[in-house]
C-alpha positions in Angstrom: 117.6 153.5 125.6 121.1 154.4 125.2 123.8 152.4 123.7 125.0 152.3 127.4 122.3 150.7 129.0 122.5 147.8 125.9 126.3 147.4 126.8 126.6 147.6 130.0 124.6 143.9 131.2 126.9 141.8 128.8 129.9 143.6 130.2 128.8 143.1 133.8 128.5 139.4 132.2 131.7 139.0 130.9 133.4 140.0 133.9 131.2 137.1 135.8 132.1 134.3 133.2 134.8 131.7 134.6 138.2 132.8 132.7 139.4 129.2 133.4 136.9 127.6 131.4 136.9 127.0 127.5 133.8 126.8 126.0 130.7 128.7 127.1 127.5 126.5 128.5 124.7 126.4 127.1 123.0 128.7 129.3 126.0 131.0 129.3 124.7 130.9 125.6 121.5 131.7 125.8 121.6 134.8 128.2 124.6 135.9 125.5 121.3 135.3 122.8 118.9 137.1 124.7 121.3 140.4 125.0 122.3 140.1 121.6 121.8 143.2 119.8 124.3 142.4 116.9 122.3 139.1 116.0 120.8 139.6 112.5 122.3 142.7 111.8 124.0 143.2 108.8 128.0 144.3 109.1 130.9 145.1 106.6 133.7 144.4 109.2 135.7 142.5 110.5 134.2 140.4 107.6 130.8 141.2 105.2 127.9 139.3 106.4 125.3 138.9 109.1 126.0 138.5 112.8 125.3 135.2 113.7 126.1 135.1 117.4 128.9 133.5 119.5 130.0 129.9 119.4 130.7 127.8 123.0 134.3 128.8 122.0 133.8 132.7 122.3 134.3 133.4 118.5 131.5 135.7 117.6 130.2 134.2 114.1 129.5 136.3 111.6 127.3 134.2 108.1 128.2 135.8 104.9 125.6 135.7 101.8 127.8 132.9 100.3 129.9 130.0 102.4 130.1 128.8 105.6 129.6 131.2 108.7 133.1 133.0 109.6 134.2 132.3 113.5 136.5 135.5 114.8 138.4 135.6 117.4 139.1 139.4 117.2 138.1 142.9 115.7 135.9 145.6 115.7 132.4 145.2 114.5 131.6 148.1 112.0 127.8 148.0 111.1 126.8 147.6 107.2 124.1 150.3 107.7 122.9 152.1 110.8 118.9 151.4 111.0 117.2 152.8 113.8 114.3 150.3 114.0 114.6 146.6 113.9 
């Protein structure tokens, strides 16, 4: 599997989402989840921590070691190590 084919559904899913709307529904949420292949990992930037997901707002939520989890609204995710198992 290439980095392409774990990319391309959630972009063919962004482009379906309702621009309009502000939050995210919960299933809207859950497909997000199950495509998820940041979740868990750990990353140095935009901020140190562990991806955590998205929030109904869009910000993509990333929990550091110490303090509350870290909503962003913007950046590029640079991966803390690159493992290829998981």
């Amino acid at each position: 599997m290439t980095l392409e084919d774990v990319v391309q559904p959630i972009v063919s899913a962004l482009r379906r989402l309702d621009l309009g709307a502000d939050r995210l529904t919960s299933a809207e949420l859950e497909r997000f989840a199950r495509r998820d292949w940041l979740s868990g990992r750990d990353i140095r930037a935009p901020a140190a921590g562990r991806a955590a997901g998205l929030r109904e707002d869009g910000a993509f939520l990333v929990r550091p070691a110490q303090g509350a989890e870290i909503p962003l609204r913007s950046g590029s995710v640079e991966l803390a190590a690159v493992s290829h198992t998981r």
